[in-house]
C-alpha positions as CSV (number, residue, x, y, z in Angstrom):
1,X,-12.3,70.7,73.9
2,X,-10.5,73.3,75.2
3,X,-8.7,74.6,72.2
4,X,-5.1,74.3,73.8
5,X,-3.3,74.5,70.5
6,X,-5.4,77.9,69.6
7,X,-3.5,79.3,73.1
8,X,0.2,77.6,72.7
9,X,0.3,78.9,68.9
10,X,0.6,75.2,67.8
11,X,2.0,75.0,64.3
12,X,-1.2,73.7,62.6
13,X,0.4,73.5,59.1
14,X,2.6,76.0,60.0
15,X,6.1,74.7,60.1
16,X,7.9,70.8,60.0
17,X,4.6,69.5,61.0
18,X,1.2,69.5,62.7
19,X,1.5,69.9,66.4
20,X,-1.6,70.7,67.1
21,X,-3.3,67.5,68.4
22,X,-0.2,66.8,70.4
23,X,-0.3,70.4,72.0
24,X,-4.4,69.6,73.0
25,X,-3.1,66.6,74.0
26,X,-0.4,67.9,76.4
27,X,-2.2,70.5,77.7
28,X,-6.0,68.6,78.3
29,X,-5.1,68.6,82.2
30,X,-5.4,72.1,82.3
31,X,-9.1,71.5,82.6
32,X,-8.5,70.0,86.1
33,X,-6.8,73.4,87.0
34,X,-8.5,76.3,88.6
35,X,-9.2,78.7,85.8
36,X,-7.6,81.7,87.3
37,X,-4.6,79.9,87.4
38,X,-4.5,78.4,83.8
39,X,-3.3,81.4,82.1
40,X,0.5,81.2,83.3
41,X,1.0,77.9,82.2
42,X,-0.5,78.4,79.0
43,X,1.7,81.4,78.4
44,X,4.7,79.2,79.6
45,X,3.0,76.7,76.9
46,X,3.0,79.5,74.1
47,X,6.7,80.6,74.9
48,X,8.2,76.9,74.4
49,X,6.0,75.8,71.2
50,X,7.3,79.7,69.8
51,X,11.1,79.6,70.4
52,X,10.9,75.2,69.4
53,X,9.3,76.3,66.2
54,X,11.2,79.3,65.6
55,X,14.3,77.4,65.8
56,X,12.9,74.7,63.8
57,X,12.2,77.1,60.7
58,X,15.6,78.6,61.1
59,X,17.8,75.4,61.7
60,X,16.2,72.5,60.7
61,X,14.4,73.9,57.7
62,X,17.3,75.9,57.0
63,X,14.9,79.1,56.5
64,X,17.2,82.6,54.9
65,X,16.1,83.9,57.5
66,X,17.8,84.6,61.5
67,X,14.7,84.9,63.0
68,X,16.2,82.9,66.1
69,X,19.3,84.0,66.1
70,X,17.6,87.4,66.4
71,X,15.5,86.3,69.7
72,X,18.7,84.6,71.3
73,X,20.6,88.1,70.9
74,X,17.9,90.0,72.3
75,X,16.8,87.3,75.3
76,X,20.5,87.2,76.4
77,X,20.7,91.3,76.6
78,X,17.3,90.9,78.6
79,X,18.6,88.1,81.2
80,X,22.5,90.0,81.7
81,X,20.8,93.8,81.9
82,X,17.5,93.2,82.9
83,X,16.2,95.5,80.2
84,X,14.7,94.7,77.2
85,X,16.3,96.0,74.0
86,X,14.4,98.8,72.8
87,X,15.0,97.6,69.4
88,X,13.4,94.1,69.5
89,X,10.6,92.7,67.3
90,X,9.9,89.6,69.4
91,X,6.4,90.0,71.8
92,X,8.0,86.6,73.5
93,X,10.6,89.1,75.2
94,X,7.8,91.7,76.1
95,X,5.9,89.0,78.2
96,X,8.8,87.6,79.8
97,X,10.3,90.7,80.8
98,X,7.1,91.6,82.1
99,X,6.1,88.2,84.0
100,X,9.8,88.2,85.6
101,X,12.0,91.5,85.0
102,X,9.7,94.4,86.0
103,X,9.5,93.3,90.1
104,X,12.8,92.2,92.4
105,X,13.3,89.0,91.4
106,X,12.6,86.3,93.4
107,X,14.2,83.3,94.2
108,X,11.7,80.9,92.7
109,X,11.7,83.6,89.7
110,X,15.2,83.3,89.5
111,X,15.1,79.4,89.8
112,X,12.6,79.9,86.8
113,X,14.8,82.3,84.9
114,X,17.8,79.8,85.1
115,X,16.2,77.0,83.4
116,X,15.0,79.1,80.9
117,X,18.3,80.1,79.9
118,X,19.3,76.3,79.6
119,X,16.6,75.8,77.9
120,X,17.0,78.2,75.1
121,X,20.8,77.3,74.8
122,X,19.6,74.2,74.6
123,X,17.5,75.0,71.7
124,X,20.2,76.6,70.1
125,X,22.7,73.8,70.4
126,X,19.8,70.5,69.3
127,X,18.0,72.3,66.6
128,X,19.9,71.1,63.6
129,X,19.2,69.2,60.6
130,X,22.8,67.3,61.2
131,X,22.0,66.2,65.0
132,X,23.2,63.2,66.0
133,X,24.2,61.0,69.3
134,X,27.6,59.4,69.7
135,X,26.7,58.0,73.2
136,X,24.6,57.2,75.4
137,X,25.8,59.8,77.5
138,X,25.6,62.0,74.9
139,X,21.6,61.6,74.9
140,X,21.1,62.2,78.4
141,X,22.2,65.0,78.3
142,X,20.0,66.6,75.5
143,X,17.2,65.3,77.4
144,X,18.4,67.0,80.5
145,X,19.6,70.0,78.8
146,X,16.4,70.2,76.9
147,X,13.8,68.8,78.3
148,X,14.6,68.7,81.9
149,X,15.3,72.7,81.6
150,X,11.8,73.0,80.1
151,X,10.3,71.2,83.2
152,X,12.1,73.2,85.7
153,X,11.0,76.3,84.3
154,X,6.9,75.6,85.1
155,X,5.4,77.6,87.4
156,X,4.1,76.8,90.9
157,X,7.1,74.2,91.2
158,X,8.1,73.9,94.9
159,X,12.0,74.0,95.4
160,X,12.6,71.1,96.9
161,X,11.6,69.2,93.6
162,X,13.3,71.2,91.0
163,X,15.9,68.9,90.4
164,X,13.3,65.7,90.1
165,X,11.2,67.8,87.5
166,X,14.2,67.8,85.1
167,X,13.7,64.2,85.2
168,X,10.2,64.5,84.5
169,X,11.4,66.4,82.1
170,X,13.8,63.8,80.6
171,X,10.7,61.0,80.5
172,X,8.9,63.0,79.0
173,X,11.1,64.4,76.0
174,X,12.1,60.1,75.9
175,X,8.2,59.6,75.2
176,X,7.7,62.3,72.9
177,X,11.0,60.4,70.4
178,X,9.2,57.2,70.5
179,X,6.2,58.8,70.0
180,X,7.4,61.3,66.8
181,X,10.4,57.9,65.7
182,X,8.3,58.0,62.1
183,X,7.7,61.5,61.7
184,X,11.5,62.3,63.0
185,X,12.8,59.2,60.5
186,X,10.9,61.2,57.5
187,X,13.0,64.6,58.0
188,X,16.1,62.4,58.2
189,X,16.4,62.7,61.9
190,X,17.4,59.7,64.5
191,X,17.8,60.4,68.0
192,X,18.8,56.8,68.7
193,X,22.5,57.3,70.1
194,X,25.3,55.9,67.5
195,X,26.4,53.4,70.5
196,X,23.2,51.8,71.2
197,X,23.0,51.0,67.8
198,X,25.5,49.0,67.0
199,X,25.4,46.9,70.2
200,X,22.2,45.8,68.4
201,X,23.8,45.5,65.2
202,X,21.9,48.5,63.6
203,X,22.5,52.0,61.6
204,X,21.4,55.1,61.7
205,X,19.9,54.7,58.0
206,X,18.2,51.5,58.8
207,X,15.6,53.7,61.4
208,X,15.8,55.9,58.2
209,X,14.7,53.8,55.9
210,X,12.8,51.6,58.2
211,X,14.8,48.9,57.2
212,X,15.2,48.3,60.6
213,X,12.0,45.9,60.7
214,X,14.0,43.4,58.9
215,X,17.1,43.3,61.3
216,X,17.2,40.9,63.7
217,X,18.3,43.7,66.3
218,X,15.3,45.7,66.0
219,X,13.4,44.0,68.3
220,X,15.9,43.6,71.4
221,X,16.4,47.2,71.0
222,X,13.0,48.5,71.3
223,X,12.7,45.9,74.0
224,X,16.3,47.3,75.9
225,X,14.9,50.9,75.0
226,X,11.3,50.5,77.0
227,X,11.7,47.6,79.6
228,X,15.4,48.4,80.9
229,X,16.2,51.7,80.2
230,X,12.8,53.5,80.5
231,X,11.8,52.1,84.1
232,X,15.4,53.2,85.2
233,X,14.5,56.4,84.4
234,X,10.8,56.8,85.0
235,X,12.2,55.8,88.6
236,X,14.1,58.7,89.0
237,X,10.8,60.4,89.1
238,X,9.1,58.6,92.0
239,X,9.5,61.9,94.9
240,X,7.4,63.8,92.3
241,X,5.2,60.8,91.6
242,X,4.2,60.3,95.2
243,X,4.4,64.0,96.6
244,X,1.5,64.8,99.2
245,X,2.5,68.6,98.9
246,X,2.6,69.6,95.2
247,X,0.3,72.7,93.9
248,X,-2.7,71.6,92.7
249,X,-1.9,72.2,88.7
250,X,1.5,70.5,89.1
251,X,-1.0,67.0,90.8
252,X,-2.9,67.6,87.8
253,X,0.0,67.7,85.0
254,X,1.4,64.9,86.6
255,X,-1.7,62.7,86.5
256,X,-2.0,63.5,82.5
257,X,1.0,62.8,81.6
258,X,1.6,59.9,83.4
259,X,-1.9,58.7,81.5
260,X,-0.2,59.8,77.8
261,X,2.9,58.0,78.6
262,X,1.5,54.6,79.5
263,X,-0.9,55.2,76.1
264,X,2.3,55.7,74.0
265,X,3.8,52.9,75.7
266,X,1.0,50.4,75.2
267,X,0.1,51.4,71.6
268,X,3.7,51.0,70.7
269,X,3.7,47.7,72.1
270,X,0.3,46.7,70.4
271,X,2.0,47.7,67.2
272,X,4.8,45.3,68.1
273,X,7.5,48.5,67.9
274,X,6.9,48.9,64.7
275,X,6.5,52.7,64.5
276,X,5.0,53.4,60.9
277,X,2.4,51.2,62.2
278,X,2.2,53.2,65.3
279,X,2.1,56.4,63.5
280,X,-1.2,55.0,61.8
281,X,-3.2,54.5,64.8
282,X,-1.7,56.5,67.2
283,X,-3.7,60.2,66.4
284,X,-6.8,58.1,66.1
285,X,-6.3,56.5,69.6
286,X,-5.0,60.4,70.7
287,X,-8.2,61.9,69.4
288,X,-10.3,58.8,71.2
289,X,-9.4,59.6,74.4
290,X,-9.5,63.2,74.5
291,X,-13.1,63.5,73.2
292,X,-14.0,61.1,76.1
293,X,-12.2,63.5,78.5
294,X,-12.9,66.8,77.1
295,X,-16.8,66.1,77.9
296,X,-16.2,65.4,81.7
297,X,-16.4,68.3,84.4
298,X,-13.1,69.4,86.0
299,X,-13.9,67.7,89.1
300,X,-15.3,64.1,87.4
301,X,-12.0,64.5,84.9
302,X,-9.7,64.5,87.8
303,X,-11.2,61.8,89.9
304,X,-11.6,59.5,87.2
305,X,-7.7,60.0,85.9
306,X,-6.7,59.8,89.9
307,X,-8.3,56.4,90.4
308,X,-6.6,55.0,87.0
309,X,-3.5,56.2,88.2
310,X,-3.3,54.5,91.5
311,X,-4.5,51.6,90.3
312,X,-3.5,50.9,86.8
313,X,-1.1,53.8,85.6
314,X,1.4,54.2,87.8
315,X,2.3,50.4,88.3
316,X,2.7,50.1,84.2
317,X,4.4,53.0,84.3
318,X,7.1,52.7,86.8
319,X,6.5,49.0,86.5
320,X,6.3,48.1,89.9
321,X,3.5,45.9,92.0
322,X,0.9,47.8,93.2
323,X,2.0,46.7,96.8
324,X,5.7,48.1,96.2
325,X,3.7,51.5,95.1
326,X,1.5,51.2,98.7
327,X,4.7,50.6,100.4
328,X,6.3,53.8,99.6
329,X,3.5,55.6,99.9
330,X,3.1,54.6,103.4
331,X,6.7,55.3,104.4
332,X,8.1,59.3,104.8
333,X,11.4,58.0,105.4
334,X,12.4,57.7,101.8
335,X,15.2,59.7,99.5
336,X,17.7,58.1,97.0
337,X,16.7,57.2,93.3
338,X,17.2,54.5,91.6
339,X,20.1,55.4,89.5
340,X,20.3,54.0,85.5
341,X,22.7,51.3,85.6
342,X,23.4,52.4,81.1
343,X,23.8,56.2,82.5
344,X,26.2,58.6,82.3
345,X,27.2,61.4,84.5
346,X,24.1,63.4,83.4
347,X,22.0,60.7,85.0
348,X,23.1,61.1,88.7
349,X,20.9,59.3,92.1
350,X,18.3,61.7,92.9
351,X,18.7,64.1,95.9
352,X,16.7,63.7,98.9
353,X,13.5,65.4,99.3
354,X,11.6,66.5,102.4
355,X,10.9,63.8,104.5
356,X,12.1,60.7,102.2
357,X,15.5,59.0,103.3
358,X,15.2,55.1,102.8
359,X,16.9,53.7,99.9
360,X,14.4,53.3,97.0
361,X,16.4,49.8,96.2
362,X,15.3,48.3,99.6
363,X,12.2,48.0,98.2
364,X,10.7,45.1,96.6
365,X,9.3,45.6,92.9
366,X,7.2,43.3,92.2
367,X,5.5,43.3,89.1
368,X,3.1,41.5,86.7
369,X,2.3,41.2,83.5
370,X,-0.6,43.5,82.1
371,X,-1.4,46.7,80.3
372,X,-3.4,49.7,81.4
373,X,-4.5,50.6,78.1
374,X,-5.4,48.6,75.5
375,X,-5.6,50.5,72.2
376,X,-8.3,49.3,69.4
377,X,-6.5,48.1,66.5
378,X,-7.7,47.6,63.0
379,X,-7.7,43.9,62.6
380,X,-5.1,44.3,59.7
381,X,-2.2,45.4,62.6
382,X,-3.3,42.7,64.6
């Protein structure tokens, strides 16, 4: 294994909880990346687990401390003089002016810069031990704001995709609540929007308190949650999905994650969305697959994750037919997103991108029934 969470300063004990399997686990396709190209995206890596857990120990936690409040001072001083205060404690702000400060800035530096920014405001404004969503709307955009800043801040990311990484971005931050809903319910946090809850007759406390599993609204939720709402969105990320001209890393991330989310997907389904259950099995089912993968060679790792994807993955995740998947493939002429019919403005059709202009809704999606991953259960969650 290659020790990701060593790299990323994962917060093995270290703060709200144990990230560490979950930062080897986001960061395993790096061993499908060039080695001499590894070591930006792992610092990227190491700046977002820093500043998420340094605002975590400062506003959720509610350290004595202003440890963040500190950084955010300093980082904004950095980004309007382009000079690092000489005072500053934080070796964050030493590599980032160095990686982005100490040349003319670019315009894919400055593309990077920007989403930084949004990111770190966004991390001001979400980490707090009161959060909570009012609206749908009101969701999106944390995702976007949060997540979809994080994702447009990755190196190598051609310009003409920028905007459909922030909603990679957004799937991914939706994957990472379902995946954390138990640990997140334990320190009294529900990202499930006030809105969506009552049309399903529920409460904030009753995710709390897992009372939940014995409300007839639970169900139809979770189901609304993953079957409508989550292919709406994974949709918006189909130019990035299908790109024939992405750098090699960013082919690499996307075949990984696409592979976590349909494993987070399917165990939550095999543990019929009942996420203490899910918590149970899920690190062992984590830890399964990465020892498999961890022993294959760069080259065998990618083929073997490429093949699942075109055949398996990527229809479960996006669920679509295979032959709707082929379709677009084959045809260059298409550009417009499908857009989330429960969406707000934050959620807008996706712009067009080199060489796609048909309307992704002329296309049939056909699709069967089926899982790509079938996680082992202990018989007693059966």
């Amino acid at each position: 294994m290659m020790n990701i969470s060593n790299q990323v300063g994962s917060s093995a004990h270290r703060a709200i909880s144990d990230d560490s399997l979950k930062d080897e686990d986001n960061g395993l396709w790096l061993k499908g990346v060039a080695p001499e190209a590894r070591n930006v995206w792992l610092q990227r890596f190491s700046w977002l687990r820093w500043v998420d857990r340094l605002a975590e120990q400062e506003h959720v936690v509610e350290c004595q401390g202003c440890q963040f409040s500190g950084f955010y001072h300093d980082w904004k001083q950095l980004l309007n003089t382009h000079h690092l205060p000489s005072s500053t404690s934080y070796p964050i702000l030493q590599e980032i002016d160095l990686a982005w400060f100490q040349l003319p800035i670019s315009a894919q530096a400055q593309a990077e810069i920007t989403a930084w920014d949004r990111y770190v405001d966004a991390i001001a404004a979400y980490h707090t031990p009161t959060l909570r969503f009012n609206t749908l709307a009101d969701y999106e955009q944390m995702l976007l704001h949060l997540a979809g800043s994080c994702f447009q801040f990755l190196p190598d990311l051609p310009p003409h995709y920028r905007d459909i990484a922030g909603y990679l971005g957004m799937v991914d931050q939706f994957y990472n609540n379902l995946r954390d809903l138990y640990e997140d319910a334990q320190q009294g946090i529900c990202y499930f929007p006030e809105s969506v809850l009552r049309r399903f007759h529920l409460t904030r406390e009753d995710i709390l308190t897992q009372r939940c599993f014995e409300q007839r609204g639970y169900r139809p939720m979770m189901q609304f949650w993953v079957d409508q709402y989550l292919p709406r969105l994974c949709r918006q990320t189909l130019p990035l999905l299908l790109a024939a001209d992405l750098p090699p890393a960013w082919q690499c991330l996307i075949l990984w994650f696409v592979h976590r989310y349909v494993r987070i997907e399917s165990t939550f389904k095999a543990c019929h969305d009942n996420f203490v259950t899910f918590s149970q099995v899920y690190h062992q089912a984590v830890a399964q697959d990465l020892e498999h993968y961890s022993c294959l060679a760069s080259e065998q790792f990618r083929a073997q994750l490429q093949v699942q994807y075109d055949t398996a993955e990527l229809p479960t995740f996006l669920k679509m037919g295979p032959a709707a998947i082929a379709a677009l493939r084959q045809n260059h002429q298409w550009g417009t997103a499908v857009s989330v019919e429960w969406g707000s403005s934050a959620i807008r059709t996706a712009p067009q991108c080199q060489g796609w202009q048909r309307p992704l809704n002329k296309v049939a999606f056909g699709w069967g029934r089926g899982c790509a991953y079938s996680p082992a259960l202990p018989h007693s969650f059966k």
